[in-house]
C-alpha positions as CSV (number, residue, x, y, z in Angstrom):
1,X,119.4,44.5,-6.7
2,X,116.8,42.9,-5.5
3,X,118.7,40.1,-3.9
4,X,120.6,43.2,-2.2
5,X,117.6,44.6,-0.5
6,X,116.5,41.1,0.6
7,X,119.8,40.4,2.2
8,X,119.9,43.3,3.9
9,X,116.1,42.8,5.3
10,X,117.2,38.9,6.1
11,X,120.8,40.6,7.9
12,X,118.2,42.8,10.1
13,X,116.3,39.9,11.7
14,X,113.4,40.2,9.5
15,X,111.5,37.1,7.9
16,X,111.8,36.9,4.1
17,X,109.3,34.8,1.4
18,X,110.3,34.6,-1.9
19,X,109.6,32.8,-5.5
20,X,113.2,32.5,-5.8
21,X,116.4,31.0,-4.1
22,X,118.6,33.2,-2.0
23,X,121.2,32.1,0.4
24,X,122.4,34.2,2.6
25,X,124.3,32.0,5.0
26,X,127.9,31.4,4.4
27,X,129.2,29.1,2.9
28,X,127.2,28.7,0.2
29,X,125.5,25.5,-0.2
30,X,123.4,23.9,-2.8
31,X,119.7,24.4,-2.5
32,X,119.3,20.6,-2.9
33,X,121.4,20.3,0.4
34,X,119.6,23.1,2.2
35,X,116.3,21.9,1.4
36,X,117.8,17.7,2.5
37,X,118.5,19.3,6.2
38,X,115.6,21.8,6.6
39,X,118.1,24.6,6.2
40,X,116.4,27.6,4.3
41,X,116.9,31.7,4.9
42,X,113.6,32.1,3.6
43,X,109.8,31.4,3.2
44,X,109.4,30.1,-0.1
45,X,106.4,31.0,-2.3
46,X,105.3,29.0,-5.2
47,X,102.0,30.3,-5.6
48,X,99.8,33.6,-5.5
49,X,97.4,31.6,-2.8
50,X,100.8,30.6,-0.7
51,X,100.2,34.9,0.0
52,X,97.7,33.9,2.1
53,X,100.2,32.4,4.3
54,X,102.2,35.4,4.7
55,X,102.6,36.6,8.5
56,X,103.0,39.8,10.1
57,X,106.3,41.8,9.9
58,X,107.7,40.2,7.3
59,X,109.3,41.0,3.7
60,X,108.1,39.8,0.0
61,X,110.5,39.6,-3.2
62,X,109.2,38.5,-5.9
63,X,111.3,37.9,-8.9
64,X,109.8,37.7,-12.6
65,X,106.4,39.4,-11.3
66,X,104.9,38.8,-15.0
67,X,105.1,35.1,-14.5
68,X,104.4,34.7,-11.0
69,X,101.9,32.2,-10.6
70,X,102.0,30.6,-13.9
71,X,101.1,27.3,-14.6
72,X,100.8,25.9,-17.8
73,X,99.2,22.7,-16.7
74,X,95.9,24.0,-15.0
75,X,96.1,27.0,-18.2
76,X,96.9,29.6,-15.1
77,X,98.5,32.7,-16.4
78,X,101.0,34.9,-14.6
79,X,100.4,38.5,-12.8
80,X,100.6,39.7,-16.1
81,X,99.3,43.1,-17.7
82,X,98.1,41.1,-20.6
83,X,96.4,38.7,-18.4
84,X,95.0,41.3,-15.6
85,X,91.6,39.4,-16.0
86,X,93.2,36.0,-14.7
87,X,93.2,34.6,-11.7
88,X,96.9,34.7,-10.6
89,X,96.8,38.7,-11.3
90,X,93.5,39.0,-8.8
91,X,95.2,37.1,-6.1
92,X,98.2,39.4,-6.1
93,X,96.0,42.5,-6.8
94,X,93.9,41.4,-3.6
95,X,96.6,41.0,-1.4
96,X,98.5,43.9,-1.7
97,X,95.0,46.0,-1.7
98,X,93.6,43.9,1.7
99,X,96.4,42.3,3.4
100,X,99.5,44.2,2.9
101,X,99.2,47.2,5.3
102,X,97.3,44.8,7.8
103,X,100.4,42.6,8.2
104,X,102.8,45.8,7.9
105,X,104.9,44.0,5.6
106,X,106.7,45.1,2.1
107,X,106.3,43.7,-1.5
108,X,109.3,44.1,-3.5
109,X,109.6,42.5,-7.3
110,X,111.6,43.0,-10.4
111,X,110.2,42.4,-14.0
112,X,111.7,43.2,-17.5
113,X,109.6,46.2,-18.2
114,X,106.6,48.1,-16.0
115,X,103.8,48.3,-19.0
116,X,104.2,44.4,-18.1
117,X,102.6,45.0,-15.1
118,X,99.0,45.1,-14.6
119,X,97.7,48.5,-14.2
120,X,95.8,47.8,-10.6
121,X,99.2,46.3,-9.4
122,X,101.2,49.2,-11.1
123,X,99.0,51.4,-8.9
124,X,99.8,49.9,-6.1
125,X,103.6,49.9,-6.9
126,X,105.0,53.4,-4.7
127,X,108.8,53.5,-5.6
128,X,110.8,52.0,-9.0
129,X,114.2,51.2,-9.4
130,X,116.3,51.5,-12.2
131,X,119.6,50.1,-11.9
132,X,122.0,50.5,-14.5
133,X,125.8,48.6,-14.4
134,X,128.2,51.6,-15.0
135,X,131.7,49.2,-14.3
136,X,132.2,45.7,-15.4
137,X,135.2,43.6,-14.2
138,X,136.6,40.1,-14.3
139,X,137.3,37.5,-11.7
140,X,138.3,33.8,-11.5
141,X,135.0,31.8,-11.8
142,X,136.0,30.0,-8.6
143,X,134.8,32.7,-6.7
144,X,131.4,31.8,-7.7
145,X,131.4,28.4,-8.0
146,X,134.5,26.4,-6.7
147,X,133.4,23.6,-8.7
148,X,134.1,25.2,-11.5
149,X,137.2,25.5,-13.5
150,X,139.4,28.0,-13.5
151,X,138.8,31.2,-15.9
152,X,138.1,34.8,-15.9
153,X,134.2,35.5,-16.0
154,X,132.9,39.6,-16.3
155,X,130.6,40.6,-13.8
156,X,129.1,43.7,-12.7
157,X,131.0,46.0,-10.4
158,X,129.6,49.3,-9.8
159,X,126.0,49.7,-10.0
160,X,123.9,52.6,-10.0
161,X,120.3,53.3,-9.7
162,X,117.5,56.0,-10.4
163,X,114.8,56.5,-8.2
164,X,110.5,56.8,-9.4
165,X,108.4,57.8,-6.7
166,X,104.5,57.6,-7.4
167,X,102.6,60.6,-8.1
168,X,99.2,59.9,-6.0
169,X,97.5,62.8,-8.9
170,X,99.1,61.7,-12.1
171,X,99.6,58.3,-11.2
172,X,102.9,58.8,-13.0
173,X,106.1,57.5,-11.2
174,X,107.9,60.3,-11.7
175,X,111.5,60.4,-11.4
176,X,113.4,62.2,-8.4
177,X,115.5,65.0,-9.8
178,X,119.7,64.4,-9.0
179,X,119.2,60.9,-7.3
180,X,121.3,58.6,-8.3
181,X,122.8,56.4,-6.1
182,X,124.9,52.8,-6.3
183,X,124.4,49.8,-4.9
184,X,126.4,49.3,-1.6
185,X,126.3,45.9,0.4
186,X,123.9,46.7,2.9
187,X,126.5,44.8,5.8
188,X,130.3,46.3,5.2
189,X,129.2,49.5,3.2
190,X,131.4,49.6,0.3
191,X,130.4,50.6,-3.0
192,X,131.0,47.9,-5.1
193,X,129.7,44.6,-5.9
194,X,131.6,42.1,-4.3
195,X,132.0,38.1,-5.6
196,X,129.6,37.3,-2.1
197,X,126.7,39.5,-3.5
198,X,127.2,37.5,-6.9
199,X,126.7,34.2,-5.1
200,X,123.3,35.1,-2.9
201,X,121.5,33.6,-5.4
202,X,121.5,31.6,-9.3
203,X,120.7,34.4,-12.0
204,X,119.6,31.4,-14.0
205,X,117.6,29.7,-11.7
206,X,114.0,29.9,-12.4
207,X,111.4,31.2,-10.0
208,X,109.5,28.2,-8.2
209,X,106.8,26.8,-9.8
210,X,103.4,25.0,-7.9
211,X,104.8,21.1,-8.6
212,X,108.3,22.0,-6.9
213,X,106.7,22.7,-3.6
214,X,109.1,21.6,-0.9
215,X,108.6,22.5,2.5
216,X,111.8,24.0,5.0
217,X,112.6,24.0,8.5
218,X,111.2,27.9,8.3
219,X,108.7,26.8,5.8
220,X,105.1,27.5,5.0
221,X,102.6,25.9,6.2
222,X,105.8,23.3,8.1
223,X,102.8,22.8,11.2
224,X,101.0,20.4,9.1
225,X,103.8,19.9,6.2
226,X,105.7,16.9,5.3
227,X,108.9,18.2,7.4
228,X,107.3,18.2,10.5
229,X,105.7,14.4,10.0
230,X,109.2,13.8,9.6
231,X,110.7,15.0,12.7
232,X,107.4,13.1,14.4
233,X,109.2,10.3,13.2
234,X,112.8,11.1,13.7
235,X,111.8,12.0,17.1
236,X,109.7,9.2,17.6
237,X,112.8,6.3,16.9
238,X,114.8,8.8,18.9
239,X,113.1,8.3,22.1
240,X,112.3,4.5,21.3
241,X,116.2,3.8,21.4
242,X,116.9,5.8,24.2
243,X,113.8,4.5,26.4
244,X,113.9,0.8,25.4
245,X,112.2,0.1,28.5
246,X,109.3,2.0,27.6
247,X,106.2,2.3,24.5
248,X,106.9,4.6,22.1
249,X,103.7,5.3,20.0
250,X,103.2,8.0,17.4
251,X,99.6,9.9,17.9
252,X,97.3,8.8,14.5
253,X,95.2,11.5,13.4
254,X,97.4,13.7,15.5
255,X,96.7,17.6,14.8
256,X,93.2,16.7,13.7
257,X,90.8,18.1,16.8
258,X,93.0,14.7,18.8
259,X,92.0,15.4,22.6
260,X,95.2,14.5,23.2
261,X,96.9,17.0,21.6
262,X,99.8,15.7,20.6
263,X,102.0,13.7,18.2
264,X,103.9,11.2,20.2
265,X,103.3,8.9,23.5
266,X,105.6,7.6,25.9
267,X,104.0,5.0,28.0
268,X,106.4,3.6,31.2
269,X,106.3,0.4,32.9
270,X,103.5,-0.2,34.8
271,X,106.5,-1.0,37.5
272,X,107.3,2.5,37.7
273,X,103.9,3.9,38.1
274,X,104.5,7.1,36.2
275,X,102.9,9.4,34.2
276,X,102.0,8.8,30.2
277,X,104.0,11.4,28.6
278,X,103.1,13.3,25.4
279,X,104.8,15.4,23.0
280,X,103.6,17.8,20.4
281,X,106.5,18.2,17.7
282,X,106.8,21.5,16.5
283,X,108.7,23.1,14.0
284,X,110.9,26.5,13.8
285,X,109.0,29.7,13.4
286,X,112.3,32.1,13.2
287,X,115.8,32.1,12.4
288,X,118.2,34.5,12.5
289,X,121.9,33.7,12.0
290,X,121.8,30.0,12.2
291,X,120.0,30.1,15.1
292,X,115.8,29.2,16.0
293,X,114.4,32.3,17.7
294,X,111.3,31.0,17.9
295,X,108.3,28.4,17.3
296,X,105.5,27.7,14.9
297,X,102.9,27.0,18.2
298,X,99.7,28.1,15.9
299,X,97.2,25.7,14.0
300,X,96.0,25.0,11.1
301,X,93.9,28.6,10.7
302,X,97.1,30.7,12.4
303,X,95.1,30.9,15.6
304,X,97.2,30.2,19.2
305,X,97.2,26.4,20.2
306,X,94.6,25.4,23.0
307,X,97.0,24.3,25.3
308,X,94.4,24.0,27.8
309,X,92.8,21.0,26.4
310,X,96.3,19.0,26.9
311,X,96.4,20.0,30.5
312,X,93.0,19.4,31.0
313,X,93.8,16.0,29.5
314,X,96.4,15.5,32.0
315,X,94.7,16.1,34.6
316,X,92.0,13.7,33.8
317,X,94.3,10.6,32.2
318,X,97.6,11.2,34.7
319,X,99.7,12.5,31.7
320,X,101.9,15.0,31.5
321,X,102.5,17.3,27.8
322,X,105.8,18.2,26.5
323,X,106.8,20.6,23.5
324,X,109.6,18.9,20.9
325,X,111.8,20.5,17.9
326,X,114.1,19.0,15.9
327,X,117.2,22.1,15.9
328,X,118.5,21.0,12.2
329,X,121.3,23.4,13.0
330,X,122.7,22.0,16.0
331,X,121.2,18.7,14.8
332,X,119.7,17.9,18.4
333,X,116.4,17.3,20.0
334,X,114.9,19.9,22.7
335,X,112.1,19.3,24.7
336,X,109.7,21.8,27.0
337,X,107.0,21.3,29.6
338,X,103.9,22.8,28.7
339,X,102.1,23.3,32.4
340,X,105.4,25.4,33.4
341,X,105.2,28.0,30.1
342,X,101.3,27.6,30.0
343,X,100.9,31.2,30.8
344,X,103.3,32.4,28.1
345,X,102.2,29.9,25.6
346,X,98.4,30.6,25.4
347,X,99.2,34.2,24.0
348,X,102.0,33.2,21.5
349,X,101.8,31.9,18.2
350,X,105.5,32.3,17.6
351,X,107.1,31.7,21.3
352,X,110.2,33.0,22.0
353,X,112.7,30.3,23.1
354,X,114.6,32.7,25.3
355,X,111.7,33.0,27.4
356,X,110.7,29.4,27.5
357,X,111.7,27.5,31.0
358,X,113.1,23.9,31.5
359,X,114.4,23.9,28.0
360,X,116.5,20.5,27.9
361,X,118.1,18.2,25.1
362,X,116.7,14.7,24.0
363,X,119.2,13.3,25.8
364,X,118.6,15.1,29.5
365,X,115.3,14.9,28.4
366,X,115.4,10.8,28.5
367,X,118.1,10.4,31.4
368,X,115.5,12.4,33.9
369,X,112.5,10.0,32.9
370,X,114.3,7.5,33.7
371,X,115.6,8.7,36.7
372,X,112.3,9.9,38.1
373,X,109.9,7.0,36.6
374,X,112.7,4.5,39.0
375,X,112.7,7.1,42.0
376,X,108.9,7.1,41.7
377,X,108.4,3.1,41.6
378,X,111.0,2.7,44.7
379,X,109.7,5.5,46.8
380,X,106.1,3.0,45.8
381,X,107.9,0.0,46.9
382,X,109.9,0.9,50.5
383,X,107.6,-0.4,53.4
384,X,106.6,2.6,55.9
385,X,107.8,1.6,59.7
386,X,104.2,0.8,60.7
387,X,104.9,-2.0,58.4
């Protein structure tokens, strides 16, 4: 069920974090793969502090809320009722108290039984729901795993589910007299549970834990994550093979207060008598159906990037600052101007590409350097008639 409601809020555009796996895309693919290429339908979340990451408008399932930031190594215990005291329980307990209505987002979790939640949390908690499996049927395990071989598995097929509302007096949930209601799939409608819900995620997959942290193309934190350094790079041998003629230098301390503001530097002949170009590599802030919506263009605290500095930097140093993102889906390159979307970009943390101008490909991108740096050098060169 609760992968059902998180595909439906994933289906309607919205951003999703999670403790668990879900994949909503089809065809399925194994997380291993997904996480390889940058390729994730969600946010993941591996600890209660990773809440602190959580932006605006978006969605929160948590699966196995009584073990949720559990970690045996440091002696953490979970958001658990019999723990309420530790610290995993206060971090949730503060952000759903502090944060949640701030960011206008939704916490949804499933756990065993509610006297394992902690009381504070339980509080906190406005609608249960109980779902029950009224039909079972059998299908050929295929259907959920092709890799598999071929035999009949039982799996649920109708579903239906009760409804508790809290009672702001009591502080009872109380349950809502005559509603019962089954689980439809929240895209076609019918009222049954299809093999593709069965395959959104691994019922025996556990939730993340802290020393699995990975990082996605839609990731947390991805601005100053290990994906991104790795598009710097990817980028970075990119350009170098495409502009032999020119000095392709990755930024060092790049991101860290660097007056240059950027990540990469493409220094032409001194021939051509061009501008130093730089590029600030950014990673995906949105997707929605295989395709980025947007950008992560916010640092480290969340706060717009000063894209002032960069043009103030051109101005002074002859350079010239370009945006860069890796598109893992269409597995290309695209680079923008900054002085032309300045206006735009100084408001945004999470620009819209649609409304981003001179948008072109690694490969335009490189063809018009060239082009210009040579126009540039002869235009430089050609005596004027006095001469």
């Amino acid at each position: 069920m609760l992968a059902t409601l998180a595909y439906k809020a994933w289906y309607n555009g919205l951003r999703i974090y999670s403790n668990t796996d879900f994949d909503f895309a089809y065809p399925r693919t194994p997380i291993e793969h997904r996480i390889k290429t940058n390729n994730l339908c969600y946010s993941p979340l591996f600890t209660t502090s990773d809440l602190d990451k959580v932006t605006e408008d978006s969605q929160i399932y948590i699966s196995e809320l009584d073990i949720f930031g559990m970690d045996k190594e440091s002696g953490r215990a979970g958001t658990d009722s019999y723990s309420f005291r530790d610290e995993s329980a206060r971090d949730v307990e503060r952000f759903l108290k502090k944060r949640l209505r701030k960011l206008n987002c939704s916490f949804t979790y499933d756990v065993q039984s509610l006297s394992q939640v902690p009381v504070r949390i339980r509080g906190e908690t406005l609608t249960i729901y109980e779902p029950k499996i009224m039909k079972w049927w059998n299908i050929d395990a295929r259907e959920l795993d092709p890799k598999t071989e071929a035999k009949y598995v039982e799996v649920p097929y109708d579903v239906h589910y009760t409804t508790r509302k809290l009672n702001n007096i009591t502080g009872i949930h109380d349950l809502i007299p005559n509603y019962i209601r089954r689980i439809v799939h929240p895209i076609f409608g019918h009222h049954f549970i299809s093999s593709d819900l069965l395959t959104i995620y691994n019922s025996y997959a556990e939730p993340f834990k802290s020393k699995e942290e990975f990082n996605s193309i839609r990731g947390m934190d991805s601005e100053f994550g290990k994906v991104t350094k790795l598009n710097e790079e990817k980028i970075a041998k990119m350009l170098a093979t495409r502009l032999p003629e020119c000095a392709i230098a990755q930024i060092p301390n790049s991101g860290r207060h660097d007056k240059r503001s950027g990540d990469i530097e493409i220094l032409l002949p001194s021939s051509y008598n061009s501008k130093t170009i730089i590029i600030e590599v950014k990673g995906a802030g949105n997707i929605i159906n295989n395709e980025i919506k947007s950008l992560s263009c916010h640092d480290k605290e969340g706060k717009v990037t000063n894209w002032a500095s960069g043009l103030q930097f051109d101005k002074a140093y002859n350079t010239k600052h370009w945006i860069a993102y890796y598109d893992a889906i269409k597995k290309d390159v695209f680079i923008i101007p900054v002085e032309e979307n300045f206006l735009y970009l100084r408001t945004k943390t999470k620009p819209s590409i649609s409304k981003l101008k001179g948008i072109v490909n690694i490969g335009k991108f490189c063809g018009d350097v060239k082009k210009g740096a040579k126009n540039e050098s002869k235009e430089n060169s050609t005596p004027t008639e006095n001469n």
